[in-house]
N, C-alpha and C positions, 0 to 999 in steps of 0.2 A: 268821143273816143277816137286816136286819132290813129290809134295802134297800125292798122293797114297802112293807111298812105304813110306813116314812118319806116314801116317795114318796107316797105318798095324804095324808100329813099335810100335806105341801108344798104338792099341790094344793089340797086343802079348804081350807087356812092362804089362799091367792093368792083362790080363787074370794068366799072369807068378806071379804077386804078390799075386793076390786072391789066387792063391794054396798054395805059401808060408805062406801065412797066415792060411790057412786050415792046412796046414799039420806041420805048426809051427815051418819053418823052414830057415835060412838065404838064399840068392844067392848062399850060395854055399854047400847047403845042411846040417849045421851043426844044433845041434835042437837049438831055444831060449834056453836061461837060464831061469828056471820060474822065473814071478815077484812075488815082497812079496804081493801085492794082490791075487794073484791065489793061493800062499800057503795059506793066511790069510784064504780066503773064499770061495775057491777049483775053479773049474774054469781054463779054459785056458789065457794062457797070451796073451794078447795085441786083444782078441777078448768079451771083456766082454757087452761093448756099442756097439764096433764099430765103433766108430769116427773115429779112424785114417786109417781104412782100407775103410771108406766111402768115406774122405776125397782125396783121391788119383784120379789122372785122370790125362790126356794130354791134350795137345793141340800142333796142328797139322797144316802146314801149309806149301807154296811152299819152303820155304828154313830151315826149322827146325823143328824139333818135342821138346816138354818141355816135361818132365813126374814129375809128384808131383807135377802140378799143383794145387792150391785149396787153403781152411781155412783149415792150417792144424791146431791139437788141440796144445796147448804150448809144452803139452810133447813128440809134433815129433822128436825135438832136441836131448832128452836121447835115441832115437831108433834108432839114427844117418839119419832118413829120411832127403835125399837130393833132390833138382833138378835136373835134368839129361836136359841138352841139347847136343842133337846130330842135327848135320848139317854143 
């Protein structure tokens, strides 16, 4: 049962993207490109509502973890937001 260590992957996986988000920057450390809204109306990218960083979470379970579970908003797809399953 692998349920624990999936659930801590979950976690880690959510806590790792809320700072990417904070700090506005990809997996691998490079920054976003600002969107033409944030240049339009100043503002940081892809943090204005929130949807999409709200929308994120796991599910966790004895033989797999999902990560980017949720409603995500339409424009997950242009931000390349995927599913992730490991297991």
């Amino acid at each position: 049962d692998m349920s624990a260590a999936f659930n801590e992957i979950g976690q880690y996986m959510l806590t790792e993207t809320a700072m990417r988000f904070d700090r506005g920057v990809d997996p691998s450390g490079k920054p976003w490109r600002r969107s033409k809204r944030a240049e339009r109306d100043g503002g940081k990218t892809l943090v204005d509502k929130a949807l999409l960083r709200q929308s994120i979470n796991y599910r966790a379970d004895s033989d797999e973890v999902e990560i980017g579970v949720g409603n995500f908003p339409v424009y997950a797809r242009i931000h390349r937001l995927k599913r992730a399953i490991l297991g």
